[in-house]
N, C-alpha and C positions, 0 to 999 in steps of 0.2 A: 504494500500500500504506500502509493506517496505521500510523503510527510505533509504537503499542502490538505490530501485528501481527509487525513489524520487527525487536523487541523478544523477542517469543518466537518462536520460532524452533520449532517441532514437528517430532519426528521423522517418518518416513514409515517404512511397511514394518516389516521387521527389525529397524531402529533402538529402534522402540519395546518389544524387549523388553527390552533392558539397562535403561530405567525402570521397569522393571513390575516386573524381577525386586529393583530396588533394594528398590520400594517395598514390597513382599512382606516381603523380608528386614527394612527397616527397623519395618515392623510385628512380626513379631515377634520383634524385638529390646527393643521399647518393651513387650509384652506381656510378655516375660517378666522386663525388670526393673520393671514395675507388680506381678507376682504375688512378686517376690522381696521388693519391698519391703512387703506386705500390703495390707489392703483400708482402712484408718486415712488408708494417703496416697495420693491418688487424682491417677493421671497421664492422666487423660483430655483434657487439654489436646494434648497430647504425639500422638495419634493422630488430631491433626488435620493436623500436617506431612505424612507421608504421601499422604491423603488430597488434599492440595492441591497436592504436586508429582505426582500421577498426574495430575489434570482437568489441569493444565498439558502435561503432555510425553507421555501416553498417551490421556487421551480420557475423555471423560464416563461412558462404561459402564464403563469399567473402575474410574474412582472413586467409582459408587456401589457397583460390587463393592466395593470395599478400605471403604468406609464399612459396611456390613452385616456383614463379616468383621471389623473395628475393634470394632464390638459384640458380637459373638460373642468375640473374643478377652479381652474388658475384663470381659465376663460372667464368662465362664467364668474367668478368675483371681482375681477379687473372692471367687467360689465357693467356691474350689478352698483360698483363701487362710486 
């Protein structure tokens, strides 16, 4: 096993929804203090954590989900704002 591999450690099963659901949450948590703070200061740095501990501990498809949704969400309060 490569010691990178060793390193991360991936849930299997069930396991992997307590990250999904983190990272959901943590989305829009980042989204709605992006929209509280306005569209002037831009936290789009911010909705890439997320997105980088899903491809880690949930899996490829679901972090290009949470990237598509990262957009949607950043949209729509820039918008909204």
């Amino acid at each position: 096993m490569n010691s990178m591999q060793s390193w991360i450690a991936r849930p299997s099963g069930k396991k992997k929804l307590i990250p999904a659901f983190l990272c959901l949450i943590a989305l829009c948590l980042i989204g709605y203090i992006d929209y509280a703070i306005g569209y002037r200061i831009s936290l789009i740095v911010l909705y890439v954590l997320p997105i980088g501990f899903a491809t880690l501990y949930v899996g490829r498809i679901f972090a290009v989900f949470l990237a598509i949704l990262s957009v949607v969400v950043w949209m729509g309060g820039d918008l909204m704002a």
